[in-house]
N, C-alpha and C positions, 0 to 999 in steps of 0.2 A: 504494500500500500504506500503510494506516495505521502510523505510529509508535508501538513499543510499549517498555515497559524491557525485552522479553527479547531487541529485537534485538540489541543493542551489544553481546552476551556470545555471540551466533548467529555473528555477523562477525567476533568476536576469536579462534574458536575457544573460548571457554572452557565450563564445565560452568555446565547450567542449576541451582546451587543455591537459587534463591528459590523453585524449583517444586516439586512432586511429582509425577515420573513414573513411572508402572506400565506397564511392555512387558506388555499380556495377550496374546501371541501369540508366544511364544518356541521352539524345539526344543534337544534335548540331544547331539544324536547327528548325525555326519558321513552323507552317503548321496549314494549314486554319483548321484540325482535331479539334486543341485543343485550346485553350488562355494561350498564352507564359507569364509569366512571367518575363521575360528575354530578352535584348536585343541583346547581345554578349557575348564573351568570357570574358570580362574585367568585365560585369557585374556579371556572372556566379560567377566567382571568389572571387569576395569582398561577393557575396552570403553567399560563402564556409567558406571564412574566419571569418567573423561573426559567423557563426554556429560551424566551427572548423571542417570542413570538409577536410582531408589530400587529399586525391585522386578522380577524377570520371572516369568511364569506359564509353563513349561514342560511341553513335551509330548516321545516321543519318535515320531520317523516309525517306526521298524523295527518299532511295535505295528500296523501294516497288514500287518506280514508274519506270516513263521510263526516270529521266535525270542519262544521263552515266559517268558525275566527280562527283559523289559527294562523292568519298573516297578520292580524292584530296582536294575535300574541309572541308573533315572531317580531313585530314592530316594538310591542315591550320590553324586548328582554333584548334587544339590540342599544335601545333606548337606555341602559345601563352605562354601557360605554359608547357612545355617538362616534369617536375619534377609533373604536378597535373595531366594532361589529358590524357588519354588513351585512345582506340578506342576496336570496335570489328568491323572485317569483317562483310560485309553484302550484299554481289552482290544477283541482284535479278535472279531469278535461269532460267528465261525464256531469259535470256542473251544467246545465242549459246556459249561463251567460259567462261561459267558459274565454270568450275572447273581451266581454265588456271587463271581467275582471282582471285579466292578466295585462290589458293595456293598462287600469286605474292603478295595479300596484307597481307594473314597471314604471310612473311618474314619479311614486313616491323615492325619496332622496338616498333614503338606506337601499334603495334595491340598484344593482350594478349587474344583475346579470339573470336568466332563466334555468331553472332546472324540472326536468322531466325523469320520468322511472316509469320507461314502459312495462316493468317485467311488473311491479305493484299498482298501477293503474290497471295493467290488464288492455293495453293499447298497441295495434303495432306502431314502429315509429315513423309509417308514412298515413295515419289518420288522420281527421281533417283538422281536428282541434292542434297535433300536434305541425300540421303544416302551416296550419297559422301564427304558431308560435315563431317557430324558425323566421318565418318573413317578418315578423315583427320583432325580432333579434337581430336582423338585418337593419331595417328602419332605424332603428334606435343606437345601431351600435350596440347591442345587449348579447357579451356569450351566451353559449347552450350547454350548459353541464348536463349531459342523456349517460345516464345510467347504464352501462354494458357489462355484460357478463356471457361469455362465450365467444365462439365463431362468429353465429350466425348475430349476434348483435353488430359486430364490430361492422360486417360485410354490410351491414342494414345501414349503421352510420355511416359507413363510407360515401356508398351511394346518395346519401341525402347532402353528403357536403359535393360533394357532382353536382349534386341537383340543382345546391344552393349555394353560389360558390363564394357568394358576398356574408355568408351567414360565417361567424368562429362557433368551430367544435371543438367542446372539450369531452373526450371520453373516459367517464366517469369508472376508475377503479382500470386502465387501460386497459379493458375486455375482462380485469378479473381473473381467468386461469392463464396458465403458462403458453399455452399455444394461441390461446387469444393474445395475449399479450405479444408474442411475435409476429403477429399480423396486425396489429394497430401500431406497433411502430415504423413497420414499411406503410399501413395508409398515411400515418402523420407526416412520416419521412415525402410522399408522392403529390399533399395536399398543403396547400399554404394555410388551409383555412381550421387544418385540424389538428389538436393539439394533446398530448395526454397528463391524465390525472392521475398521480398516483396512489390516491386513498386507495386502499386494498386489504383485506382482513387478511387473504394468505400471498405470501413471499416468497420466492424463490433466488436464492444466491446468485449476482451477475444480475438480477433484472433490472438496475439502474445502470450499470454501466453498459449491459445491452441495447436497451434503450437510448442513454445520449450514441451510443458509435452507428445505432440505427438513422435516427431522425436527427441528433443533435441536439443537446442540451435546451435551448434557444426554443425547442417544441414541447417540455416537457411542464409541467407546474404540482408545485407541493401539496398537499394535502393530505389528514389526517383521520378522516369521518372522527372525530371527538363528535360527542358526547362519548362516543361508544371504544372507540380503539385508541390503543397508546400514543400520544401527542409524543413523547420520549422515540418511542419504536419508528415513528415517521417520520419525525426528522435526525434520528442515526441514523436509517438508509440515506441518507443524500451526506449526512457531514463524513460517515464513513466510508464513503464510496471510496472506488480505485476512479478518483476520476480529476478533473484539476480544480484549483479553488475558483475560478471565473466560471466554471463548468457548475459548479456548486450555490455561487452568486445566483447565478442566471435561475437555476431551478425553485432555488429557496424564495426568493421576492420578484426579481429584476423581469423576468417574464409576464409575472402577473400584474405589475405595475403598467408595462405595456400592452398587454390584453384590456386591463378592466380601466385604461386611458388615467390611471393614476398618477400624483409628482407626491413625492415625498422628499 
């Protein structure tokens, strides 16, 4: 492993302050799915700040179900820290005013970007509600964090960034298994407009360095699915990589600052 300055601060426990890090994959809300980590907002935070985490981009899961505040209440609990928490849209698309709502929360100031989960909505990802989104993620400037997991999602995303070529994808969990995951690095690699996520519950040795030598660092963005998975375990896959510290930079914030048109 090459030596870099962020190891000695990786090893001592301490928080990465020379960096800028963006969690683009965060949730707000506890669910029987997973084992939260986390209690609250306040928790969340002291999480971040130990690690040196600057920003997260939040979603809630319970918008796959059927309760209809929960962008109010993802609005609250972003609303804890205005300057760290961010949101993305998320109306579940079998909503009848499925498009009046996802344009009213993309105005609102917390929201920076859209997120979809065909696999728990129960949608494939060229239905109409979700092709409305994509064109209004286009409009706006708004990524698309779409939830993948397999082959045949990756191939489904692909396709839709063809389709859409003004639209940024980001593939959520980068397909999820290992052989997904080496086909959404050659799509990201082939597409300007597609990008990967690495929140992922399972890991496999080499999948970061795989990835930048695939697509190149520059396509890749951090993420941690906190509430639920280790915020620690997400970002040592990127500080411990075999890979170089600009390589590192770019994954950990510098990408998502230019995706979600941020200046810090």
């Amino acid at each position: 492993m090459k030596t870099d300055s962020f190891l000695g601060r990786v090893l001592d426990g301490e928080p990465q302050d020379s960096l800028i890090i963006i969690d683009a994959h965060m949730h707000s809300t506890r669910t029987s799915h997973f084992f939260s980590r986390f209690e609250d907002g306040v928790d969340l935070l002291a999480q971040m700040d130990r690690i040196g985490v600057d920003r997260g981009i939040l979603s809630s899961l319970w918008s796959t179900g059927d309760q209809w505040d929960t962008f109010s209440k993802l609005s609250t609990f972003c609303k804890q820290a205005p300057d760290r928490f961010f949101a993305y849209s998320s109306p579940h698309p079998d909503w009848e005013d499925f498009e009046k709502v996802l344009k009213e929360q993309c105005s609102a100031s917390i929201v920076i970007g859209i997120k979809l989960h065909p696999a728990l909505h129960h949608k494939p990802f060229d239905c109409r509600q979700y092709c409305y989104a994509y064109e209004l993620g286009s409009e706006l400037g708004l990524p698309l964090l779409i939830h993948t997991w397999g082959i045949v999602d990756v191939e489904a995303a692909s396709e839709l960034a063809d389709r859409y070529p003004k639209t940024v994808f980001l593939l959520g969990h980068s397909g999820g298994d290992a052989d997904a995951t080496v086909l959404a690095a050659k799509v990201a690699a082939d597409r300007e407009n597609v990008f990967l996520d690495i929140a992922c519950s399972f890991v496999w040795q080499g999948a970061i360095e795989y990835m930048v030598h695939t697509c190149g660092a520059e396509k890749i963005l951090y993420g941690s699915d906190a509430y639920w998975n280790s915020m620690e375990v997400a970002v040592g896959r990127i500080l411990l990589a075999d890979i170089t510290e600009d390589e590192k930079t770019a994954i950990l914030g510098r990408n998502a600052l230019r995706i979600f048109h941020w200046k810090m």
